[in-house]
C-alpha positions in Angstrom: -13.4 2.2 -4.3 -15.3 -0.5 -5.9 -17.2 -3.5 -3.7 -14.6 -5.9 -5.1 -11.9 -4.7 -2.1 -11.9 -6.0 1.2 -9.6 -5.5 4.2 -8.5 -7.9 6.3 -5.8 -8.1 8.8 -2.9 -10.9 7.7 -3.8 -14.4 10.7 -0.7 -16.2 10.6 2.6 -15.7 9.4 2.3 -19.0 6.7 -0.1 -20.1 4.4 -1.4 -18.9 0.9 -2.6 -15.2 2.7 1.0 -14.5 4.1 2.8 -16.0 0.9 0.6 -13.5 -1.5 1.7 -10.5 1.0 5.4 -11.7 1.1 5.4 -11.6 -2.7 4.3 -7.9 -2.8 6.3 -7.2 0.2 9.5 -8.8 -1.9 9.1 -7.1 -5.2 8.4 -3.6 -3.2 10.7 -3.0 -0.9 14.5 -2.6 -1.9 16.9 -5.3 -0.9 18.5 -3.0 1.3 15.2 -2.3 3.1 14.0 -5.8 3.3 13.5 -7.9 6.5 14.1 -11.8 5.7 11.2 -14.2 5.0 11.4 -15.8 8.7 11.4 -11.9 10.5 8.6 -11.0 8.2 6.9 -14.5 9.5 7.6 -13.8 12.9 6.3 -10.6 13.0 2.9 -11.5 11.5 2.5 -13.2 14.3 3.3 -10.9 17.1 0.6 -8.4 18.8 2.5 -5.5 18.4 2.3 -5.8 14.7 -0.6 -5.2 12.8 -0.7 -6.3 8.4 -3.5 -5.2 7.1 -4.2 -6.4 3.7 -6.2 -5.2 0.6 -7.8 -7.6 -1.6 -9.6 -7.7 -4.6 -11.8 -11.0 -5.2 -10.0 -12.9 -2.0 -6.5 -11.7 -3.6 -3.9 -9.6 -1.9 -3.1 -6.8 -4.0 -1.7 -4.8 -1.5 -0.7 -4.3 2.5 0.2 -2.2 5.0 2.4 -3.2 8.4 1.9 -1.0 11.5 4.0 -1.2 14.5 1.7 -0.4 17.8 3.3 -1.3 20.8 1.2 -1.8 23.8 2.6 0.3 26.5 3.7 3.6 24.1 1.6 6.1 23.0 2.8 6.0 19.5 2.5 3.8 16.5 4.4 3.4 13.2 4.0 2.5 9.9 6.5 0.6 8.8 5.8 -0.6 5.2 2.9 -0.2 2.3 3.1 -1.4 -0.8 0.5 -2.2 -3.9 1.0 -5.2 -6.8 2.4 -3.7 -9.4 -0.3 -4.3 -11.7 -2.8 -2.1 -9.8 -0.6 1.1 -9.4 -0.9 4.1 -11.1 -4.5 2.7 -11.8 -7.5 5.0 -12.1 
């Protein structure tokens, strides 16, 4: 992977950060599959959730939401999901 791409996990469920996620997070997961804007918020802020977001010159191009509760011994990913204009890239 080139130097360009960071991760970082997703602070707060507002601000330019979250809206760049939610926009990926919108145009990739079906309607039918979708939490609304305000669960999506929510969650970002809870500890048992964990975004982790990919960037590429302080951009999000991509996420991934992971579901680790505290007191089980199991964790979950939940959703992933790239921009569209860096899939299927080489």
């Amino acid at each position: 992977m080139d130097n360009r791409y960071q991760f970082d996990p997703l602070k707060a469920g507002s601000g330019p950060e979250f809206e760049e996620f939610y926009s990926i997070y919108a145009e990739s997961i079906s309607a039918r599959e979708r939490k609304s804007k305000a669960w999506i918020s929510e969650m970002a802020d809870r500890s048992e959730y964990k975004v982790l977001l990919l960037k590429d010159n302080a951009h999000v191009i991509g996420f991934s939401v992971l579901f680790l509760p505290p007191t089980e011994s199991f964790g979950l990913l939940e959703y992933m999901a790239v921009a569209d204009a860096y899939r299927n890239g080489a």
